[in-house]
Backbone as CSV, one residue per row, in Angstrom:
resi,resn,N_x,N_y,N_z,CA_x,CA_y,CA_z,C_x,C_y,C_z
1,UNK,-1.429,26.657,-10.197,-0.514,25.685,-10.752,-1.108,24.303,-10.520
2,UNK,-0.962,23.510,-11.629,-1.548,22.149,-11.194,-0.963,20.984,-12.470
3,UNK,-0.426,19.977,-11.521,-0.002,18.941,-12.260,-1.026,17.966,-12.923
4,UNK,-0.561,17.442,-14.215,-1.481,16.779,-14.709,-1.946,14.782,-13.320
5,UNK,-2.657,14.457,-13.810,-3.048,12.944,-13.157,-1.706,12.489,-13.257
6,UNK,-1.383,12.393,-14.573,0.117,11.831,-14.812,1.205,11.570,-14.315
7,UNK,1.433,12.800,-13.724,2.574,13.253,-12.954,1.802,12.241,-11.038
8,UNK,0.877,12.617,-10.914,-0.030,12.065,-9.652,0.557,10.796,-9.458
9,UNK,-0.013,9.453,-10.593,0.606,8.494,-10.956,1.747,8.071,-10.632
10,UNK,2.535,8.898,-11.679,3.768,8.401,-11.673,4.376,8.177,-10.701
11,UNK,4.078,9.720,-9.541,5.047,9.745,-8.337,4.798,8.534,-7.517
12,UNK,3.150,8.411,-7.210,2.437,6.957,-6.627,4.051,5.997,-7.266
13,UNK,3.351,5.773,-8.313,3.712,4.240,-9.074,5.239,3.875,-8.948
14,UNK,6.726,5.099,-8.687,7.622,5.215,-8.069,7.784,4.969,-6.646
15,UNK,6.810,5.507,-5.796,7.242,5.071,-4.623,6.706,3.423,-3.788
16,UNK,5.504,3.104,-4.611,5.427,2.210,-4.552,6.271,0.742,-5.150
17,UNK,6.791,0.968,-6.389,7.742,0.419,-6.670,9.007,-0.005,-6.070
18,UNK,9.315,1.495,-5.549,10.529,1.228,-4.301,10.340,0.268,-3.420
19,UNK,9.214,0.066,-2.532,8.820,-0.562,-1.352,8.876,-2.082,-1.469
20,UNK,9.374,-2.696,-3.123,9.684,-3.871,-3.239,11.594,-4.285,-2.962
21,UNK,10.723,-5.400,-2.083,12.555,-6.237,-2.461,13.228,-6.648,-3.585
22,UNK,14.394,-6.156,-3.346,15.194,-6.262,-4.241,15.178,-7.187,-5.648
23,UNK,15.402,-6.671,-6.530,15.099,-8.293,-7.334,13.472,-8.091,-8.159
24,UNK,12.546,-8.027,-6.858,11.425,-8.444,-7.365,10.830,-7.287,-8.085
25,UNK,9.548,-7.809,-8.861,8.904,-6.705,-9.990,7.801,-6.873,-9.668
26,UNK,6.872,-5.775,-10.064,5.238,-5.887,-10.020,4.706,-5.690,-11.061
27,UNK,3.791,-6.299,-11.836,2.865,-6.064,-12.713,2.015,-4.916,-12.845
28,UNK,1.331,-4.541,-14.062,0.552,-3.267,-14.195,-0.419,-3.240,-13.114
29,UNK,-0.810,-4.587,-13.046,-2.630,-4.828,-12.779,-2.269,-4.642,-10.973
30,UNK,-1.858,-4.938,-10.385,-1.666,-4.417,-9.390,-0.866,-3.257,-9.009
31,UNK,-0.576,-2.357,-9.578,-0.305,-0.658,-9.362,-1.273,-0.252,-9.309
32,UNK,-1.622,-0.638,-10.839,-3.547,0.282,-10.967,-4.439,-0.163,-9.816
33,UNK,-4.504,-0.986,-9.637,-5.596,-1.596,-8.332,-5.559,-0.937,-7.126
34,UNK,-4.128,-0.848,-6.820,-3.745,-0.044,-5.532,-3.939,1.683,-5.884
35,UNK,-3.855,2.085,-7.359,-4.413,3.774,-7.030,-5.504,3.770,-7.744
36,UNK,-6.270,2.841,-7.926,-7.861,3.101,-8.451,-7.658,3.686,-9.868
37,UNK,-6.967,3.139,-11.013,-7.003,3.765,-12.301,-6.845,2.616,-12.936
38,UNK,-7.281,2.753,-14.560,-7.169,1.774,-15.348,-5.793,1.471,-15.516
39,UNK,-5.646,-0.001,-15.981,-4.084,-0.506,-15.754,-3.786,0.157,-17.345
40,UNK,-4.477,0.254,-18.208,-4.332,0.889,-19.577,-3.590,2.187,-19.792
41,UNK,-4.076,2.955,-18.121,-3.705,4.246,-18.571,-2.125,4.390,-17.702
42,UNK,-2.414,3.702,-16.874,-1.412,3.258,-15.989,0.066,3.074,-16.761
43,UNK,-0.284,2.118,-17.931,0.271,1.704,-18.765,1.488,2.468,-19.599
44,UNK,0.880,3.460,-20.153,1.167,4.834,-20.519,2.104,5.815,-19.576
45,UNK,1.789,5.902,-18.678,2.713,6.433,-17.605,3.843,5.616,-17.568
46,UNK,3.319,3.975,-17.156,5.023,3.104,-16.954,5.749,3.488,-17.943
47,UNK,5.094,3.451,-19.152,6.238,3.739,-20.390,6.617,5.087,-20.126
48,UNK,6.554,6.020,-19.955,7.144,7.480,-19.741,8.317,7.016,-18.651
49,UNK,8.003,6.225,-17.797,9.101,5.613,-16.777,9.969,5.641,-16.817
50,UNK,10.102,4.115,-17.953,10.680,3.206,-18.466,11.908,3.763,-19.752
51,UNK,11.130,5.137,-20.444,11.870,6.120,-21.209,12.712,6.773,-20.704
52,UNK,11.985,7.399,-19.486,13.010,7.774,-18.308,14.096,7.571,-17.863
53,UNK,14.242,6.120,-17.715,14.822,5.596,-16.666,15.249,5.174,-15.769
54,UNK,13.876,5.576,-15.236,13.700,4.859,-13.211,13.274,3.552,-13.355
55,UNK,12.818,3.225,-14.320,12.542,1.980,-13.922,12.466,0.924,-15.675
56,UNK,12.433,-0.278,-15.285,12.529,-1.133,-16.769,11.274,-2.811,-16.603
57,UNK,11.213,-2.632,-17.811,10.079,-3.378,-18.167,10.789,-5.155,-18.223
58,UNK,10.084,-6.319,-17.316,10.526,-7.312,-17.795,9.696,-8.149,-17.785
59,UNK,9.710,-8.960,-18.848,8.921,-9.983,-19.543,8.635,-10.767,-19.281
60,UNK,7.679,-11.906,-19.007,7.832,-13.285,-18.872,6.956,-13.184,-17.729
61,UNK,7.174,-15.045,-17.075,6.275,-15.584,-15.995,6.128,-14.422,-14.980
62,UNK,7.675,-13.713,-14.668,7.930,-13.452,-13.269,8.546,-11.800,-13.981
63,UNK,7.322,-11.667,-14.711,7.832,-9.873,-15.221,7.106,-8.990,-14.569
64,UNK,7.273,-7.774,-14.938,6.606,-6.427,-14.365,7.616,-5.791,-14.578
65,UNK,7.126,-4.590,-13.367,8.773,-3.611,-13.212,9.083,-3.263,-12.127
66,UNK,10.158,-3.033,-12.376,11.143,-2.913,-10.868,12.598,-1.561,-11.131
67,UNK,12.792,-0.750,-10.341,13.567,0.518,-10.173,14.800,-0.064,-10.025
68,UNK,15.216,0.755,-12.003,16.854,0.326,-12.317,17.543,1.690,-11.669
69,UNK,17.117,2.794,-11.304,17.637,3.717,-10.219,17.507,3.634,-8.549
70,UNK,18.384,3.921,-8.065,17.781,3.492,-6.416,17.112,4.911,-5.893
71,UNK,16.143,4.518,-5.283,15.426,5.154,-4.571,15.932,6.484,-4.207
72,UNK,16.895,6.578,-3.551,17.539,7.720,-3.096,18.481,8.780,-3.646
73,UNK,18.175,8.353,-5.213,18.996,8.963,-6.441,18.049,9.736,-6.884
74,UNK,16.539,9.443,-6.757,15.248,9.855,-7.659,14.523,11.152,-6.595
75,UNK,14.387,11.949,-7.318,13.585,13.202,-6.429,12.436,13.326,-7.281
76,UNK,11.681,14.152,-6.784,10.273,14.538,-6.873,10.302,15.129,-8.351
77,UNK,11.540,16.126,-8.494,11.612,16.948,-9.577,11.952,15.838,-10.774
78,UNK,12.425,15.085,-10.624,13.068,13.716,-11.767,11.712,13.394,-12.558
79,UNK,10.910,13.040,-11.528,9.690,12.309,-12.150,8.900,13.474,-12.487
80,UNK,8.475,14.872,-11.627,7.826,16.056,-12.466,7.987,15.889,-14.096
81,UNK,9.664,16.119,-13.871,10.323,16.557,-14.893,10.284,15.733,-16.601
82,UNK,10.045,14.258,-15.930,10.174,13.372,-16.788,8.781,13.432,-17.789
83,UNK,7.201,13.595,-16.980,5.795,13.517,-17.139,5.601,14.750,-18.059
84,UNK,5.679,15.963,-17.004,5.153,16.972,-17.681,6.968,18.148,-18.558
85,UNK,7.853,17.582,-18.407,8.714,18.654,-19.366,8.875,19.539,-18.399
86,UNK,10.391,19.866,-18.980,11.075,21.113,-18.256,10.836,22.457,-18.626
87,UNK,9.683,23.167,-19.202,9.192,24.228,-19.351,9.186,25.201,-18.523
88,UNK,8.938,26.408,-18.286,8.960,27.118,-16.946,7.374,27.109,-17.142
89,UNK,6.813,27.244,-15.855,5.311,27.612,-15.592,4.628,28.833,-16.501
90,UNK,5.591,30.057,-16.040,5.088,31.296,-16.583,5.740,31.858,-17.345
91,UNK,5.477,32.709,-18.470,5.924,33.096,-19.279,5.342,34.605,-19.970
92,UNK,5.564,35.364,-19.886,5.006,37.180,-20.226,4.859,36.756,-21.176
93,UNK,3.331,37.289,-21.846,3.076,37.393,-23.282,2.990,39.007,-23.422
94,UNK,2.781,39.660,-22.117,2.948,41.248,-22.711,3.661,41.442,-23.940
95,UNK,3.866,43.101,-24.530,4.692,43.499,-25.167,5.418,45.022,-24.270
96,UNK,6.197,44.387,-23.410,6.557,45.858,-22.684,7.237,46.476,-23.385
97,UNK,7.447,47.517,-22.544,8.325,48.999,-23.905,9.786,48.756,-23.326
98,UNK,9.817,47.701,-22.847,11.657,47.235,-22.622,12.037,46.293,-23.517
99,UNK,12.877,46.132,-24.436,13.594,45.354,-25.374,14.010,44.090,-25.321
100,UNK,14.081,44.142,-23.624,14.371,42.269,-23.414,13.440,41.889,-22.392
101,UNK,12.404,40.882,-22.669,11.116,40.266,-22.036,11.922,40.369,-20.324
102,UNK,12.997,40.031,-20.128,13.449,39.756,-19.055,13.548,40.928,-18.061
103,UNK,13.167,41.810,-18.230,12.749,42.839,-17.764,11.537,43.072,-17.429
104,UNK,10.697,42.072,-16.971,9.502,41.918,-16.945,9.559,41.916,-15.271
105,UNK,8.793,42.352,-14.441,9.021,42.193,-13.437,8.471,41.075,-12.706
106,UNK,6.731,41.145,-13.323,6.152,39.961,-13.215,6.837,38.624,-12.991
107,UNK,7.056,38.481,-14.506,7.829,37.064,-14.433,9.086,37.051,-14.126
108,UNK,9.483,37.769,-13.444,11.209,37.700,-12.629,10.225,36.912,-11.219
109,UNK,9.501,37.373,-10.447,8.942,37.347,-9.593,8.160,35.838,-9.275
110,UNK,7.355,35.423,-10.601,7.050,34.126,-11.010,8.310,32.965,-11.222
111,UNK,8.994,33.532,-11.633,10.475,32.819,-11.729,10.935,32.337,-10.382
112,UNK,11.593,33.669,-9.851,12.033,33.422,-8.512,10.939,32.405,-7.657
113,UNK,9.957,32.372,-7.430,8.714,31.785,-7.062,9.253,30.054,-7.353
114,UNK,8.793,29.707,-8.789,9.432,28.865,-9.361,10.579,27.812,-8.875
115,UNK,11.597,28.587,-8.757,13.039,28.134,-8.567,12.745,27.830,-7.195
116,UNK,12.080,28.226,-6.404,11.639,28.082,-5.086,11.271,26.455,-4.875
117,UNK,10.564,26.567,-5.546,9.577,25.305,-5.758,10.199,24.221,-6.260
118,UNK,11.019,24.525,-7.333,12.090,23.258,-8.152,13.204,23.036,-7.199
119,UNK,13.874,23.703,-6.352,14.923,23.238,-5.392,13.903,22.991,-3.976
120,UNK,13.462,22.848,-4.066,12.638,21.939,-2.997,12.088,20.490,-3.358
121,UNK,11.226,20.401,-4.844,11.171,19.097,-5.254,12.124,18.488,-5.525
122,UNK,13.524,19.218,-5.744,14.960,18.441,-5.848,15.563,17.863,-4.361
123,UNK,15.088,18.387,-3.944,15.923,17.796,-2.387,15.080,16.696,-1.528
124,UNK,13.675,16.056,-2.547,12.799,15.465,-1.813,13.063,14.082,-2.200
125,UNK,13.756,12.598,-1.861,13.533,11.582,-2.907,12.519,10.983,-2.554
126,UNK,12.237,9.979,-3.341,11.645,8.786,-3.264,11.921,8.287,-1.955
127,UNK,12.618,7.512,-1.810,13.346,7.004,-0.714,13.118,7.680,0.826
128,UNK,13.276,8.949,0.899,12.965,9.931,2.014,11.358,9.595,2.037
129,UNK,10.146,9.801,1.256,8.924,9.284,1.721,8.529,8.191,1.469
130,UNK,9.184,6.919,1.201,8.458,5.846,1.243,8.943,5.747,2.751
131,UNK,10.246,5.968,3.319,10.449,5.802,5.217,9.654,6.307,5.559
132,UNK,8.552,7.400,5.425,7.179,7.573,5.905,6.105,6.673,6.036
133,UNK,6.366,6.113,4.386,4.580,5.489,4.574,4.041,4.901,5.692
134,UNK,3.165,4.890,6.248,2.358,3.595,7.141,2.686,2.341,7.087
135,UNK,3.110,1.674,7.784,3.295,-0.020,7.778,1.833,-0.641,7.544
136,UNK,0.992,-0.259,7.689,-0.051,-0.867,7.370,-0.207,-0.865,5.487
137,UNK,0.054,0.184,4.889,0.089,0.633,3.462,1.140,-0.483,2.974
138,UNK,2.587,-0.272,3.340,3.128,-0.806,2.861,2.934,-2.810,3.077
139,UNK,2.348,-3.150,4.253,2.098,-4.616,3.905,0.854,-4.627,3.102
140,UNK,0.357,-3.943,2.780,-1.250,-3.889,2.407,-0.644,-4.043,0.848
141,UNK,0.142,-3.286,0.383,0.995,-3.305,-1.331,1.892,-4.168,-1.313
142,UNK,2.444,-4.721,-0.349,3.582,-5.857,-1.054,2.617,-6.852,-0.706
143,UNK,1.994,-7.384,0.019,0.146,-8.088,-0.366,0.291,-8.562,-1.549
144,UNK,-0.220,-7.156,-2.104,-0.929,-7.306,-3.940,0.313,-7.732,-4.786
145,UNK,1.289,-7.356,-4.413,2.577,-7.641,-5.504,2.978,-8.927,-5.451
146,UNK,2.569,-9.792,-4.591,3.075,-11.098,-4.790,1.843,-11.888,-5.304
């Protein structure tokens, strides 16, 4: 199983976002700087954001973006969910000699697996690991944001 860069990003570019005071916004060019990617592609992700809803785009001298959801509303699965789609992972392409795919044992098994995994990225927010980060990280990024 493996998430696209995208999803990588995004989660970055969320929790770093959080770690600003209230009010204030950050620009592209310093997200990208702080995870080593073009602010272009960067770019692309904010807008998946911004579609989202975690966060909104503002204009001007003193624009960037800044999280119209709070921190502790947003889980891991929000932003998965938002990047790569609510699809299930696995899916039987067999043709078993049972009439409903769901009888598959495989993917009952992949499923259950699954659901494992999605109520765990649901119970994780934003908010719960940015109180992790390093104090050194976090003055090192509100640094660049001003």
């Amino acid at each position: 199983m493996k998430y696209s860069k995208a999803t990588n990003y995004a989660l970055h570019t969320i929790a770093y976002i959080a770690l600003l005071p209230s009010g204030k916004t950050i620009g592209v060019k310093p997200l990208a700087e702080v995870q080593q990617v073009s602010p272009s592609y960067l770019s692309k992700v904010l807008t998946n954001l911004v579609k989202a809803g975690f966060i909104e785009s503002i204009t001007g001298v003193k624009g960037g973006y800044k999280l119209i959801r709070k921190a502790d509303q947003i889980t891991f699965l929000d932003i998965i969910q938002a990047i790569e789609g609510t699809s299930s992972l696995f899916h039987c392409s067999l043709d078993h000699a049972t009439t409903k795919r769901e009888n598959c044992l495989i993917e009952k098994v992949m499923n259950e697996a699954e659901q494992k995994m999605v109520d765990h990225l649901n119970s994780v927010t934003i908010q719960q690991i940015t109180k992790q980060f390093d104090e050194n990280i976090v003055h090192s990024f509100l640094g660049k944001a001003n």
